[in-house]
Every structure is written in C-alpha cells, then in structure tokens.
N, C-alpha and C positions, 0 to 999 in steps of 0.2 A: 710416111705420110701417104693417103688416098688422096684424090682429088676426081673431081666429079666436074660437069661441065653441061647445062641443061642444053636444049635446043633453044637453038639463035636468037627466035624468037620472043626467050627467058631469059636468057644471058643470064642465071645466078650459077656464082663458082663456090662449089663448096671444096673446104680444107680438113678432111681428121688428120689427127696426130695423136701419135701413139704415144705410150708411157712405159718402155723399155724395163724398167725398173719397177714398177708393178704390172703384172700379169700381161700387155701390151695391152689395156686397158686403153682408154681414149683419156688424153691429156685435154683438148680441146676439139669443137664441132667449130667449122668456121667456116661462116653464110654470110656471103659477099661483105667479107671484111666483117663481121659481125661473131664473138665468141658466145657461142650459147653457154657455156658451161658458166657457171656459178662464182668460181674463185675463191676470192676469199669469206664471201657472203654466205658462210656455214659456221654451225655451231659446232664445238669441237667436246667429245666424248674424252679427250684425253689420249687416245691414243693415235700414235705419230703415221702410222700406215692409213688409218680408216682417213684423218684428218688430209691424207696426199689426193688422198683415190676420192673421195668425196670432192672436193674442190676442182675435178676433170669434171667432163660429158659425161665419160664410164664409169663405171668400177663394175667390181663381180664378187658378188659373195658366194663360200663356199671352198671347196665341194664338200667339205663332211660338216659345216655348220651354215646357219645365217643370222644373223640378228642380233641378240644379246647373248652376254656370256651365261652358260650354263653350264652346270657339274660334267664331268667325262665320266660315261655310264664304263663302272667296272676301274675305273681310273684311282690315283692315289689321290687319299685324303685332299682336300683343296682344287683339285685340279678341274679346270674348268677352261671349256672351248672357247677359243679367243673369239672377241668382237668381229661379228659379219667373217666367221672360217678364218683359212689360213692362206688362202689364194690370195688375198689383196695384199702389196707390198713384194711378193715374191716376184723375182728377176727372171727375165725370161732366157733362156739355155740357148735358143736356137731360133732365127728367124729367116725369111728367104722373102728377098719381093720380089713378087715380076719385073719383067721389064718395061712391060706399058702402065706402070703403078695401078694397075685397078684391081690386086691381088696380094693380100700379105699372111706368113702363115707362119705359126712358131709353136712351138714343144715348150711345157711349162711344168718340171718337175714338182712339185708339192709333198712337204713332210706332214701328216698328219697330225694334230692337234692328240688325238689319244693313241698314236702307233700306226705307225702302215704307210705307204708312199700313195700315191696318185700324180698321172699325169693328164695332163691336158692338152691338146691336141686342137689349136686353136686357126680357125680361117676365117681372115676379112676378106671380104673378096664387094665391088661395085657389081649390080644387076644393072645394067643398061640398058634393058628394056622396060624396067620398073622407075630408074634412078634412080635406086634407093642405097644405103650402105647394110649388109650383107654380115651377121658373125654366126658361124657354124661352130660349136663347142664338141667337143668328144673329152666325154671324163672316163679315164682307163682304174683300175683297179690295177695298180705295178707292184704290190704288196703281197703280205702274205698269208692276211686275215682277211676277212669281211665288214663295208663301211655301207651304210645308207646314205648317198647323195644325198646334198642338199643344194639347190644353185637358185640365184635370185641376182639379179641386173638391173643396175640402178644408172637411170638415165637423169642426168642432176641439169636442172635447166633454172637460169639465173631468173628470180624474180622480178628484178629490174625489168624485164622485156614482157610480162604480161601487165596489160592495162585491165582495168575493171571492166573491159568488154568479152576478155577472154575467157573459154568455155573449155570442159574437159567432152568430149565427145566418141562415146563407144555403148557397141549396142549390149555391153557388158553391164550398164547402166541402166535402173528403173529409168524409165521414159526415156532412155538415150543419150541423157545430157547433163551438166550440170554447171555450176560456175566453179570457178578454178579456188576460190578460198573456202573447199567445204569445212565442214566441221567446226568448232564454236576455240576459242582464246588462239593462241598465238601461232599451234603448231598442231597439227592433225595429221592421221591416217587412216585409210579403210584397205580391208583387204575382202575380193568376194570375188565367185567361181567366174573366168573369164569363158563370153560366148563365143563360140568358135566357130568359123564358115565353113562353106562345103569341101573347103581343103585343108583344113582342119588347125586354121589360123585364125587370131584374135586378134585384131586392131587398137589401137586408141589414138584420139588422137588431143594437141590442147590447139587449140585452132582461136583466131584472130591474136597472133601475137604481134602488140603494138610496134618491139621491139623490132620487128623483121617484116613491116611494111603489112604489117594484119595476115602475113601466111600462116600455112601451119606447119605444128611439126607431126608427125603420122608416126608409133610402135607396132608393130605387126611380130606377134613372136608364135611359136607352134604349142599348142596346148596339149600335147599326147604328153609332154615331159615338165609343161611351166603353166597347171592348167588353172592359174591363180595369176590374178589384176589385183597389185596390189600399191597404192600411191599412198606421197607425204607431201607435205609443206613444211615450213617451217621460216616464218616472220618476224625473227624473237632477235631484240636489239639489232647487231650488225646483220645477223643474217638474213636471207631472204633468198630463198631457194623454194623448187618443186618438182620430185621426182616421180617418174614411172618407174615400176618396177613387177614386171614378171616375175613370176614367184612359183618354183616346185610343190611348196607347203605353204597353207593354211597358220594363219596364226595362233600358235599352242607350244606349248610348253613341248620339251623332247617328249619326256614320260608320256602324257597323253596321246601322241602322232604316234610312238609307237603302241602304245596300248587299243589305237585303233589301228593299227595294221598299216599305217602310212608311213612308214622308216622300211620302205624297202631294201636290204642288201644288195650290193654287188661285188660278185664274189672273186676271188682272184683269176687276173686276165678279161672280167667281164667290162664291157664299156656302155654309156647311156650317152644320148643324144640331146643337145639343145641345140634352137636356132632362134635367133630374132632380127628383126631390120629396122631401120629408120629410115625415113627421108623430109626434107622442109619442101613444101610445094605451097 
C-alpha cells in the first residue's frame, strides 16, 4: 500500500492498494476514506481475470494484445488473443517496498498468448512535489522471437461519485471539454490522438466530482509510447462506471495496425517504456 498525505492545509490522505495477484495493479484508490474504484458496478464479459482487474482503480492491458479477442496472426486454427492481453490476472514474482512506503517495484513474468515470454518491470513510486501517484512500466522482450507491444491503462472510476455537473477536461478535446456522459444509449467510447505539453505529457482530467467534495481527478501519462486518449462509460443495469485509458494503438483491427506499420516489433532483449500518474486535488 502507498499512502500519500497533502499539506496541512488539505489534510486529504490518500490509500492505493495493490492487487498482488494480478499484475500489482491497483485493487482500490482511497481519498479520505472515499473508494474511487467502481466494484461491483461493472458489466462482466465473462471472463474471470478481466471481471477482478476491472472492478479495481487499475488494470493494464497488454503487453502483446488490448481489447477484444482476435485471431493469433500465424497461430493454430481457432486460436485467438485473450481479452484485454495476457498481463491481467498474472501474479506477480517479485515485489520490494521501501521503507518510508512512497516506493513499490515488482517483476511480472508474462507467457504470451501466441509464444514467447515478456517481463515487466514495474515502479509505483509517490512524486512529492507533484502529489501525484507515479507507475513507470518497462516491457522486456525475455523470449525468443519478436512481439509488437501493445499496453493500454484503464483507470475505472465509480459512477456513483459523478454528479450531472461533472466534466471530462483536456486539451485533447475539441474545445477542451465536455460532459462526462458523451455519446448517445447506455454505454460509449471515443478514442482520439492525445495533445501533448512541452514535456511531452498529456493530461486529462474528470473534475467536479460530486462524490469527493466537487475535486478532481487529473491522468497525465507520456505520449512518445501511449500517444492515444482513449475513454468509456458504461450505465447499463447494475453497472455504472467511467474510465480513462491511455492507449498505445488506435482503434483497429490487428491486420489493419499492421498493415499500416503500427505493430511495431521488439525484438529479443529489446524493452519499451511507459509512464502515467494520477492525482485527486
């Protein structure tokens, strides 16, 4: 568990907690005594992993798929890449936390979906001059063929806690802004190129959340490697969730992404970089 502590002044105490058992993914976000994560207010795909890791703060799709299942290019008849990769549900091997908890870091073997291993090379670490919470990703190539990452981070925020005042706000966005139920029946998403500042990050944020005393929450992730803003909703019976999600790839089919040259390889021993942060202010 991280823990966070504003100045005096703010006095909000924030709690993550990790989810050992998938990826060390975030189990729950917790602002003064408040769970931002979603629960059980998700719709479920059927599958037992997606359904753990969606009901946290975190999950992480990836590293060699995201999204829906598709064929394994070159693969046996039938065989097709699991829901949202193979990173989610996977246990983590190794973790180390500091000793003033504002630092935790763990190695996460992964078997690929069509052959070949990958590790991951995971760092939570508090920015205490930002206050924000901090995860640095390194995806290694441990295999013995060639895999084109794919990574996407789904930040799952209970809909319970926006009010009809609440806005999606980032300069990723026509005019800036928008309200938090876009798109038209129960359950929506857009994906579109995230704008990125002079250091080479893209924000978003969903700001007056009723639930948390009208604060906001802030994503800030790095767009050399996640250079896609991509969000959902989803209001359908029990559920009622909304997530952020940085995103590598564009929405399209595998064949397409590579037929335009966007399934880059990494070749054995090579590794790729993500980072993103949060924080509620």
């Amino acid at each position: 568990m991280l823990r966070t502590l504003d100045e005096p002044a703010d006095r909000q105490e924030n709690h993550v907690l990790f989810d050992r058992l998938s990826a060390l993914d975030i189990a729950a976000f917790v602002v003064d005594g408040v769970d931002l994560s979603p629960g059980a207010a998700i719709p479920s795909d059927g599958d037992a992993r997606i359904d753990r890791a969606l009901a946290g703060f975190l999950f992480t799709c990836g590293p060699e798929h995201i999204r829906h299942p598709e064929p394994i290019e070159g693969g046996a008849e039938g065989a097709r890449y699991p829901l949202h990769g193979s990173l989610a549900g996977t246990a983590v091997g190794r973790t180390e936390m500091a000793r003033d908890g504002a630092e935790c870091t763990a190695t996460i073997e992964v078997v690929l979906a069509g052959g070949g291993q990958a590790r991951v090379e995971r760092r939570w670490r508090i920015d205490a001059v930002r206050n924000e919470v901090v995860l640095e990703d390194r995806v290694v190539n441990a295999g013995a063929s060639a895999f084109p990452p794919m990574m996407m981070y789904h930040l799952n925020i209970g809909g319970r806690l926006l009010g009809s005042e609440a806005r999606i706000v980032s300069a990723s966005l026509e005019g800036g802004e928008r309200g938090w139920r876009f798109g038209d029946g129960e359950s929506a998403h857009f994906c579109l190129p995230a704008a990125a500042g002079a250091d080479g990050w893209s924000d978003v944020s969903l700001a007056g959340l009723a639930g948390l005393g009208h604060r906001n929450l802030t994503v800030r992730f790095r767009t050399d490697t996640l250079p896609f803003l991509q969000m959902w909703r989803c209001q359908r019976g029990a559920a009622d969730v909304i997530s952020i999600e940085p995103v590598s790839h564009r929405i399209a089919k595998r064949p397409d992404l590579a037929a335009a040259g966007e399934l880059i390889p990494l070749l054995p021993g090579e590794a790729r970089s993500y980072a993103i942060a949060f924080a509620v202010a």
